[in-house]
N, C-alpha and C positions, 0 to 999 in steps of 0.2 A: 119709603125705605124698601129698599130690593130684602126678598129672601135670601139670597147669597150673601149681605151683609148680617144678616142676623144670626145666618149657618158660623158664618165667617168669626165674628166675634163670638160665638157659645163657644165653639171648640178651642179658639184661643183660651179662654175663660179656665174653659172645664181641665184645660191640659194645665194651667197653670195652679191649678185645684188640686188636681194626681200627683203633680211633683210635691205638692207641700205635702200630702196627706204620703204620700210615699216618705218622707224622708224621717229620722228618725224624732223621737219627739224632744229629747234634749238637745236638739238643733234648730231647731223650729223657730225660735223664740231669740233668736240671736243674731239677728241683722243687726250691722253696724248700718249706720248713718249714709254711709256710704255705697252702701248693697242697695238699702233703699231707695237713693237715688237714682241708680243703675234700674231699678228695678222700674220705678215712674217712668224713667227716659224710654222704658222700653215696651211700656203700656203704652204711653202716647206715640209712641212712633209707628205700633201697633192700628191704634185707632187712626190717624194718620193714614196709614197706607187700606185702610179697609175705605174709610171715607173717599180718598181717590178712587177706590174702583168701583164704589156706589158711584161716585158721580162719573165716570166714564162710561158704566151699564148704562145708565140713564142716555148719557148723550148717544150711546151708540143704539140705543132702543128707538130713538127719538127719530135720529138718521136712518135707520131701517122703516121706520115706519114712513118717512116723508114729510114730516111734521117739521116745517120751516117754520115757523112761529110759535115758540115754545113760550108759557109764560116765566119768567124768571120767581126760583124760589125764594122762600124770603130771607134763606142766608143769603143769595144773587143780591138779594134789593140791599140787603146791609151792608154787603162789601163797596156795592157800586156808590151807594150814599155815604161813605165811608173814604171814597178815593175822592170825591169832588171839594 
């Protein structure tokens, strides 16, 4: 795991920490069903796009380095055991 994904997701985290502790406290507590949903969709789409640029640092670290035989990781091996 790159440092950039760790930066990446703390400061997501931490910003979404300050808005709740920002807001006031008889609102806090009062997501519909709905907001929460909104709210996961936007987590995981979060992690999602952090994940892609982990795995693109990687392959672009990998291509800079010259390293034509990479071993595959073991998410690689499950996907590909997964599509056969």
């Amino acid at each position: 795991m790159h440092l950039s994904l760790i930066l990446g997701a703390t400061a997501c985290f931490a910003l979404l920490a300050f808005k709740y502790m920002a807001a006031r406290p008889e609102n806090r507590n009062r997501a519909t069903s709905k907001q929460r949903l909104k709210t996961a969709r936007f987590l995981v789409a979060g992690l999602l796009a952090l994940l892609a640029i982990n795995y693109k640092l990687a392959q672009t670290g990998r291509d800079l380095d010259g390293d034509k035989s990479h071993k595959a990781s073991w998410w690689e091996e499950f996907v590909l055991s997964r599509s056969k």
